[in-house]
Structures are given as structure tokens and as C-alpha cells.
C-alpha positions as CSV (number, residue, x, y, z in Angstrom):
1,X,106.9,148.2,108.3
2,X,106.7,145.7,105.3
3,X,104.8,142.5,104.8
4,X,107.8,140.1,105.5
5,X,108.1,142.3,109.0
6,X,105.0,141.7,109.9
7,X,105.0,137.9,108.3
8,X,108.4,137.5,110.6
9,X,106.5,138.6,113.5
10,X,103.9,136.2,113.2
11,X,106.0,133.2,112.9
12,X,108.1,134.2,116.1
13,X,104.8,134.6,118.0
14,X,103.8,131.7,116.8
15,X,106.9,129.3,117.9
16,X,106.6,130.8,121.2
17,X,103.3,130.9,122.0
18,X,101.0,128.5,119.6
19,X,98.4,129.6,117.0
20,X,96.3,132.0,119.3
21,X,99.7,134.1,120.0
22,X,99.6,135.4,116.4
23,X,97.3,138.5,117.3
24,X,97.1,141.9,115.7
25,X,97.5,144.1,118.7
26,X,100.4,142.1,120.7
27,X,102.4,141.8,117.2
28,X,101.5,146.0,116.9
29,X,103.5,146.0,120.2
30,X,106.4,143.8,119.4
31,X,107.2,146.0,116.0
32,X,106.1,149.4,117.7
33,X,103.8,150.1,115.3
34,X,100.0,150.8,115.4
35,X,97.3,148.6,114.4
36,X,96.7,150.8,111.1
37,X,100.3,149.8,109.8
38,X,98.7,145.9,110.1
39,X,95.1,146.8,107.9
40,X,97.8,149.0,105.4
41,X,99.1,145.5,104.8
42,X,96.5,143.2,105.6
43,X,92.6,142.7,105.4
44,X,92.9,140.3,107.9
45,X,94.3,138.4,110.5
46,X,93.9,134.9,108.4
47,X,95.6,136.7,105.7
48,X,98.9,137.6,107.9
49,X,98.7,134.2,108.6
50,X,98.8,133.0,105.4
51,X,101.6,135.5,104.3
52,X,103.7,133.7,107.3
53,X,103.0,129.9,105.9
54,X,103.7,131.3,102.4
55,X,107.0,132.7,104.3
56,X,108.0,129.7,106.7
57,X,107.1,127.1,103.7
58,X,109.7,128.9,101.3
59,X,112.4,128.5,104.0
60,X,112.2,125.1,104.6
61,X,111.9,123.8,101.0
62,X,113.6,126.3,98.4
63,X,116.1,128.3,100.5
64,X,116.7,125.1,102.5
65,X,118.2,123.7,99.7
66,X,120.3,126.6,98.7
67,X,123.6,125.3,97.7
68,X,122.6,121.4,98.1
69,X,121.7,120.9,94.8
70,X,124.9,121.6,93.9
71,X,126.8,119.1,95.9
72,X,127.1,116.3,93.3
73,X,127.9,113.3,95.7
74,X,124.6,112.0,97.1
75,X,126.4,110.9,100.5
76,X,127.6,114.7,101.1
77,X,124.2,116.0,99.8
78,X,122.6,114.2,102.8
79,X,125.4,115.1,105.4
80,X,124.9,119.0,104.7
81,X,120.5,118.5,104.7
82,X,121.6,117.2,108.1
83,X,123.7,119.6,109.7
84,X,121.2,122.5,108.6
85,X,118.7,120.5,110.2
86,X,120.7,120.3,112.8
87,X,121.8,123.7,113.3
88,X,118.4,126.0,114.6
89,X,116.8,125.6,117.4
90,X,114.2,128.3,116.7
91,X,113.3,126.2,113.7
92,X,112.7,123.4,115.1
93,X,110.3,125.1,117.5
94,X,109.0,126.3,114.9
95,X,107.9,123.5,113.0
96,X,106.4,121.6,115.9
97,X,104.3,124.9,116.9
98,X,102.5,124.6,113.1
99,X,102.2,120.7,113.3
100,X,100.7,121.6,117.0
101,X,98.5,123.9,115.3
102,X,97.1,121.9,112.0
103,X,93.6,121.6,113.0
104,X,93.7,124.9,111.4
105,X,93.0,123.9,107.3
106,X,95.6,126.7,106.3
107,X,98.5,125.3,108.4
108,X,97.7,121.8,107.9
109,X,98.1,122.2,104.9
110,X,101.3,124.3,104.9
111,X,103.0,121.8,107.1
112,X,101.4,118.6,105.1
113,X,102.9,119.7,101.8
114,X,106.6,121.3,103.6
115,X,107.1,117.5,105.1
116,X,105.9,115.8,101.5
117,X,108.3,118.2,100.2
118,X,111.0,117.5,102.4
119,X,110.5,113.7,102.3
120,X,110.7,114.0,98.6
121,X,113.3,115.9,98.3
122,X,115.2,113.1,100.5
123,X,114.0,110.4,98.9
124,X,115.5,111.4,95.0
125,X,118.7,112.0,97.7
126,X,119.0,108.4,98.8
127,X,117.6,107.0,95.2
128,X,121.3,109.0,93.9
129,X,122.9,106.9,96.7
130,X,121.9,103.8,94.1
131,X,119.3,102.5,96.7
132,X,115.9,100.9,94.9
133,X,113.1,102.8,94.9
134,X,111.4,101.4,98.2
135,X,114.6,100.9,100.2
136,X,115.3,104.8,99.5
137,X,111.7,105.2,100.4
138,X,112.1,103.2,103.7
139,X,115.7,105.2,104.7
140,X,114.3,108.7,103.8
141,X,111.4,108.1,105.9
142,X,113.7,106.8,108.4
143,X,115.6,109.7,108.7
144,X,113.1,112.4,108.4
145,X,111.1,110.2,111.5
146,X,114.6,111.2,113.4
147,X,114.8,114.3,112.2
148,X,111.5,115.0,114.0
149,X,112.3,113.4,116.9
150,X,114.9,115.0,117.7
151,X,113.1,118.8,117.1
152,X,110.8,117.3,120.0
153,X,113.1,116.0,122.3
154,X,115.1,119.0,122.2
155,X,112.0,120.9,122.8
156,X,110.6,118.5,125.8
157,X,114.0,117.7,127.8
158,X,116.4,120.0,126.2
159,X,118.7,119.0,129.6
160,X,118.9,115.6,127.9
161,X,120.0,116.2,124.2
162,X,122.9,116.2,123.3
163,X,125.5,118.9,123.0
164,X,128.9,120.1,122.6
165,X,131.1,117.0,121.9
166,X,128.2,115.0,122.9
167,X,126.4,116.1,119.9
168,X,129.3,115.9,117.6
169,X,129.2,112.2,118.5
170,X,125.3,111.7,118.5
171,X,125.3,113.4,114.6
172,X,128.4,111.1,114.1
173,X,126.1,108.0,115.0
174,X,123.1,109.8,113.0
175,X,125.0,109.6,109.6
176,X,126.8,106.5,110.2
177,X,122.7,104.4,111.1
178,X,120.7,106.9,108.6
179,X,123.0,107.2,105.8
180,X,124.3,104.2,103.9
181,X,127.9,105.1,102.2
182,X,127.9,104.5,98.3
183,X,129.5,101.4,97.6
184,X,128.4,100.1,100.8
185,X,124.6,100.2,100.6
186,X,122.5,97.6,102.7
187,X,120.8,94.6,101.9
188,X,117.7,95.2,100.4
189,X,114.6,95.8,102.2
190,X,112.5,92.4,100.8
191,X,115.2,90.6,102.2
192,X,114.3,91.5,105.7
193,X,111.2,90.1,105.3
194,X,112.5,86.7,103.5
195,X,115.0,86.1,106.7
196,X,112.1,86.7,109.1
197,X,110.1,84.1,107.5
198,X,112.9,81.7,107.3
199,X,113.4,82.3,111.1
200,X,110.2,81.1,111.7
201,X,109.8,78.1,110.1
């Protein structure tokens, strides 16, 4: 059984049962191994864990992008981070189990540098879309927020999200509110804040 096994087995546990499911024994169970193929890997059960962050946090920043750097049109770039997104389930689980669980320093962490890295990586996105440097702040953050949300709503009332043709609709609305097309890029941000004054004078 290899390190990545057992690091797999961790993160499943984890999405499905919280931080306290990631146990040597049950996980011995799952793989139908013994307990001395875990201590042939691992001094520890922090240090499983740790292998699994090191895991889960390479997934969602470098092989996430796999292929997206290439994509040269800014606008396109965005569409595809959103339909992979979009696409797991089990991922999205996944993520809200670790930010459930980041009282613990080592996934805190983990999941406080994965969403600076993700929010980042957006923001450069919506900087190529020829947004200025706080407006592509302000929609990145926007769409990450949604991003999010939609992982917990999912989670909490999957009955009510979206699916099928539904869902082909709600993504349609997604892009068309969280991405600006190039060309057509929205007022700037300070001028929000210049109308509302005017509006209350």
C-alpha cells in the first residue's frame, strides 16, 4: 500500500466524516491492510495528515490548472476554472470538510494558502480581461465568494441546486454576472462609490 493510498484514504474519510474520521485503524479497514502497513509509512497520525494536505493542496492549485494556462483568451480561461469547479461533487465536500476543520493549525493553514492561491490565480485571470487592479480584485473575489457558496448549498439542500438543464442555465447566468466579456468590461469600481454619493446629496 503506498503513501498516496493511504494519503487518498485520509482525504475520503475526511470529506465524509470530519477531521476525527481520519483514524489509523478504520482507514486499516477501508484499504484491508493492517495497522503495521500505516507505521511502514508513517510515524504518525499528524504525519498522514499532513501527507493528505500536501496531496489535496496540489490538486487544487497545480493540477487544477492543468491545461488553463494555456488557454490564451482570458474570457475562456475563466469559463474552463469554472466548469472544473463546477464539475465534482466530492470536491466540493471536500473543501468545506478542511475549512470545517481549521481550528487544526495544519489544515488552517493548508486551506488558508489553497484559497490565497486560488484567489490569486483568478485575480491575474480577470487583470488579463484588462480590468484595473482593484476592480479585478473586487470580481475575483466575487466569484470565488460564489464559488463557495455554491459547494455549501449543494452540500446543505442538494434538493434545491440546480441540475440538469437547470444547471446549464444557472452556469449560463454565473458567467454572464461573474465574468465581464473583453471589450465589454464594466464601469469601474470608484465609480460606484461617486454615483452613491451623488445620490445622496
Amino acid at each position: 500500500m503506498s503513501v498516496e493510498a493511504w494519503a487518498e484514504a485520509a482525504l475520503e474519510a475526511l470529506a465524509a466524516g470530519g477531521l476525527k474520521a481520519v483514524a489509523v485503524e478504520p482507514l486499516a479497514r477501508r484499504l484491508g491492510v493492517t495497522k503495521g502497513s500505516f507505521y511502514w509509512h508513517f510515524p504518525s497520525r499528524e504525519a498522514l495528515l499532513r501527507e493528505a494536505l500536501a496531496l489535496w493542496e496540489k490538486r487544487e492549485t497545480i493540477d487544477a490548472r492543468a491545461g488553463v494556462d494555456d488557454i490564451s483568451d482570458p474570457y475562456e480561461r475563466i469559463v474552463r476554472l469554472f466548469k472544473q469547479a463546477n464539475s465534482s461533487y466530492k470536491a466540493g465536500r471536500l473543501y468545506l470538510a478542511l475549512a470545517a476543520a481549521s481550528d487544526d493549525p495544519a489544515v488552517g493553514e493548508t486551506v488558508k494558502r489553497v484559497s490565497a492561491n486560488r484567489l490569486d490565480y483568478l485575480h491575474k485571470c480577470y487583470l488579463d480581461l484588462g480590468l484595473e487592479a482593484l476592480d479585478a480584485r473586487l470580481w475575483s473575489t466575487f466569484a470565488y465568494a460564489t464559488f463557495i457558496g455554491n459547494q455549501q448549498v449543494h452540500r446543505d439542500t442538494p434538493e434545491q441546486f440546480p441540475d440538469g438543464e437547470d444547471f446549464r442555465a444557472y452556469f449560463k447566468l454565473m458567467l454572464k454576472t461573474l465574468v465581464p466579456r473583453p471589450g465589454h468590461l464594466p464601469e469601474p469600481v470608484s465609480s460606484y462609490a461617486t454615483s452613491s454619493e451623488t445620490a445622496r446629496q
